[in-house]
FIDRENLO-228435 format. One line per field, with one value per residue: chain; x, y, z of N, C-alpha, C, O, CB in turn; residue in one letter. Coordinates in steps of 0.001 Angstrom, whole numbers. Atoms other than C-alpha are relative to their C-alpha. Glycine has a CB too. Layout:
residues N
unit = c(A, ...)
n.east = c(X, ...)
n.north = c(Y, ...)
n.up = c(Z, ...)
ca.east = c(X, ...)
ca.north = c(Y, ...)
ca.up = c(Z, ...)
c.east = c(X, ...)
c.north = c(Y, ...)
c.up = c(Z, ...)
o.east = c(X, ...)
o.north = c(Y, ...)
o.up = c(Z, ...)
cb.east = c(X, ...)
cb.north = c(Y, ...)
cb.up = c(Z, ...)
code = c(a, ...)
end
This chain:
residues 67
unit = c(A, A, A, A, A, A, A, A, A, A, A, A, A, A, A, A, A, A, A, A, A, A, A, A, A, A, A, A, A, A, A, A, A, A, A, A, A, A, A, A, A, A, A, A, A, A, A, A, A, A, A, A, A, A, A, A, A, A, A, A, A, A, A, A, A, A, A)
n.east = c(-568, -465, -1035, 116, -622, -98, 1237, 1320, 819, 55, 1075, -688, 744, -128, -1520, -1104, -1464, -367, 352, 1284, 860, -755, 316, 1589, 356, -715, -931, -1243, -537, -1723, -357, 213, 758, 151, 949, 295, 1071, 278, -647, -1057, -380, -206, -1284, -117, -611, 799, 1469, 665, 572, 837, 1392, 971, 1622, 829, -202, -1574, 580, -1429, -160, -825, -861, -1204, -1098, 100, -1134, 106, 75)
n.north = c(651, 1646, 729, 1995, 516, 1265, 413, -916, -1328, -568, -1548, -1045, -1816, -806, 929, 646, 503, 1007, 48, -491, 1240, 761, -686, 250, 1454, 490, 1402, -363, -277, 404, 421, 1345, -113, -539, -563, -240, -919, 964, 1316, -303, 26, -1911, 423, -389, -1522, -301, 508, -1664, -911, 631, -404, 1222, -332, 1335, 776, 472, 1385, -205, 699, 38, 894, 292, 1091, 1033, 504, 1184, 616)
n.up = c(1151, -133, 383, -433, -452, -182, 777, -539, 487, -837, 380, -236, 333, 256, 802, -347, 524, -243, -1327, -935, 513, -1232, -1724, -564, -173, -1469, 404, -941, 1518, -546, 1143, 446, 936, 1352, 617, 2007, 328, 839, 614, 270, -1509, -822, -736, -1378, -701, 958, -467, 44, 1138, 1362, 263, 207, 775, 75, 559, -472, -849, -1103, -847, -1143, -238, -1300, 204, -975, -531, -87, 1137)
ca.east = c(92545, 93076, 96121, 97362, 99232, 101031, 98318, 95434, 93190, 93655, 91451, 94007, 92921, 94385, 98200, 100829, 104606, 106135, 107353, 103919, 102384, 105075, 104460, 100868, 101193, 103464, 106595, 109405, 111688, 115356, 116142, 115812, 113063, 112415, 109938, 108680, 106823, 104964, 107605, 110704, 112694, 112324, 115485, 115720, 116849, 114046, 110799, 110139, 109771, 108253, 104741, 102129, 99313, 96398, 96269, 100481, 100745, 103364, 105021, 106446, 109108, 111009, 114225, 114109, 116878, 117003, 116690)
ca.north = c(100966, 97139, 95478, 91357, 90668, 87868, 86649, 88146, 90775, 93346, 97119, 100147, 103546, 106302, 106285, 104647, 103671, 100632, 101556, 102759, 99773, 97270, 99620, 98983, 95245, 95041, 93092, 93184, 94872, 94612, 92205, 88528, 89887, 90301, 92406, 92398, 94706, 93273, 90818, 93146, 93122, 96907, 97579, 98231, 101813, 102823, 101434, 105143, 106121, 103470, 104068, 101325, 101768, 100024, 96650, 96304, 92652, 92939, 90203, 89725, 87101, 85854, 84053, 80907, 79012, 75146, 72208)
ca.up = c(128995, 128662, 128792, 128812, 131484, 131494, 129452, 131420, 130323, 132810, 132911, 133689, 134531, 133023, 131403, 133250, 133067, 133577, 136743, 138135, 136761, 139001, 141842, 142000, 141358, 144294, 142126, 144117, 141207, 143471, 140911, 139539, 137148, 133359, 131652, 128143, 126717, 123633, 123080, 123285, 126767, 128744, 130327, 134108, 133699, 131141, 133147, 133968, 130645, 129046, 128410, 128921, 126228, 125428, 124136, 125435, 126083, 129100, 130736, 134092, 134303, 137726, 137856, 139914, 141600, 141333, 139050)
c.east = c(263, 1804, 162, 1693, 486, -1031, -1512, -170, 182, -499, 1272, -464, 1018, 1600, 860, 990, 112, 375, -955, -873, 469, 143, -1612, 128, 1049, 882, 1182, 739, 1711, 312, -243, -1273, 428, -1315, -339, -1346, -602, 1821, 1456, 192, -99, 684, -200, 130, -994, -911, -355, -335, -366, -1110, -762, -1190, -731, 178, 1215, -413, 1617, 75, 1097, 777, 986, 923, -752, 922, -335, 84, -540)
c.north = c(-1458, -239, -1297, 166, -1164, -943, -237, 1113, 771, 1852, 661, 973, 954, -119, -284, -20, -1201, -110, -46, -1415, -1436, 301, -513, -1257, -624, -912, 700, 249, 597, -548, -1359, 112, 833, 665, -28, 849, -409, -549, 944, 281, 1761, -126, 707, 1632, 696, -168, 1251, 321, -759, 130, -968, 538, -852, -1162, -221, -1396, 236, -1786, -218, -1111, -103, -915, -1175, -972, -1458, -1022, -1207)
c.up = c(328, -495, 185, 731, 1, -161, 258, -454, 1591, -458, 497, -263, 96, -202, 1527, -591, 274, 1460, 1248, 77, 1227, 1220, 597, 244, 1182, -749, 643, -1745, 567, -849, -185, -736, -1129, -215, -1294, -64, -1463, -898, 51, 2094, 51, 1060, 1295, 204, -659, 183, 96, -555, -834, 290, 283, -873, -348, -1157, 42, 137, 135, 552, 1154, 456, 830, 202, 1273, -511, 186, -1367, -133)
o.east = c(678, 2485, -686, 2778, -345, -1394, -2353, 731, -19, -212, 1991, -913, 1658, 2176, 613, 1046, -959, -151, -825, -1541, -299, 535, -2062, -205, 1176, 605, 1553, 491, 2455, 725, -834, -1867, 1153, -2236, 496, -2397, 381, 2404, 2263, -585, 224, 518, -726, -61, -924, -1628, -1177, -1296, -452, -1267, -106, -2018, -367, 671, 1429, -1536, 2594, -874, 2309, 362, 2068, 518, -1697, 1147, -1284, 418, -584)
o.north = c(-1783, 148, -1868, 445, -2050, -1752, -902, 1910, 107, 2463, -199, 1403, 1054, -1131, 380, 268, -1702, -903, -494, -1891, -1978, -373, -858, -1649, -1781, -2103, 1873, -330, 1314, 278, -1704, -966, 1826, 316, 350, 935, -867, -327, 282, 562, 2598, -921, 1818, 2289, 1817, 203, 1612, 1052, -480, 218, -1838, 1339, -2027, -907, -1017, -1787, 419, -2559, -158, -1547, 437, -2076, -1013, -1372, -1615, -584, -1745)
o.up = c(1440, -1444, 871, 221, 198, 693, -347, -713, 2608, -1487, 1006, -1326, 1143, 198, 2534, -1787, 615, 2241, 2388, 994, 2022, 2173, 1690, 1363, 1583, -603, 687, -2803, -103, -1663, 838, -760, -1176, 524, -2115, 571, -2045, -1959, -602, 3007, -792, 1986, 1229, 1227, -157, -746, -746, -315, -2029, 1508, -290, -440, -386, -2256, -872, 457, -592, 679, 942, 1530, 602, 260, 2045, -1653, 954, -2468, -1240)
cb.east = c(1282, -1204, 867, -89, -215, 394, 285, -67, -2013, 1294, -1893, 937, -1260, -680, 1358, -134, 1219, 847, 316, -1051, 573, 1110, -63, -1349, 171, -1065, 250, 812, -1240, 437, 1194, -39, -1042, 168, 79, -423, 578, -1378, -717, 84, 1820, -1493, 1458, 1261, 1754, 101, -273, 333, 817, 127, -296, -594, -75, -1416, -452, 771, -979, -441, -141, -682, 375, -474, 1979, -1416, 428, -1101, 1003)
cb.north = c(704, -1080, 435, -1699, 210, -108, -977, 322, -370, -422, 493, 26, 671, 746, 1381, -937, 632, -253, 480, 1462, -402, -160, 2176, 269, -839, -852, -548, -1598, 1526, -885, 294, -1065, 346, -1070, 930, -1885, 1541, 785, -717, 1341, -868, 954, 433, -752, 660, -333, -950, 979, 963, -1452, 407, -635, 648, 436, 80, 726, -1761, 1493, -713, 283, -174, -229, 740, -556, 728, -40, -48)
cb.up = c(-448, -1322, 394, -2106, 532, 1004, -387, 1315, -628, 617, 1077, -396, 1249, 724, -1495, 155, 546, -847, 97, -818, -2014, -155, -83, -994, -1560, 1367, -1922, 1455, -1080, 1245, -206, 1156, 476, -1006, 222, -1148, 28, -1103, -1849, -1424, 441, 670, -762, 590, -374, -881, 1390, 75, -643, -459, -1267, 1507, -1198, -117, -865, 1588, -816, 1823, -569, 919, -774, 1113, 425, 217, 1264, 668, -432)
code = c(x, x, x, x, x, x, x, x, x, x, x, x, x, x, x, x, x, x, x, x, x, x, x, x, x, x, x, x, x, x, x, x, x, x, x, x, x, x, x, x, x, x, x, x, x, x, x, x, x, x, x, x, x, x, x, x, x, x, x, x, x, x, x, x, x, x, x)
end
């Protein structure tokens, strides 16, 4: 299935969660990241059971310290 990452086309085989999905892509997910799932935030405790389906446009957003 296709999904847009962080506004890449990316292929995915076979269903996923949100968690499984940040496991594969290796995101450190301790904390100082956001998620959106088309356009609505997915909350930290709920990645398990959110679904990724095709055509999702996910994005992976990391705090950063400075100014």
């Amino acid at each position: 299935m296709k999904i847009s990452l962080n506004g890449e086309r990316r292929d995915l085989e076979g269903p996923v969660n949100l968690q499984e999905l940040l496991t594969a892509l290796r995101v450190p997910t301790g904390g100082g990241i956001a998620v959106l799932v088309n356009g609505e935030v997915a909350r930290r405790a709920q990645w398990a059971e959110t679904a990724i389906r095709a055509e999702d446009e996910i994005e992976i957003v990391r705090a950063t310290v400075g100014g």
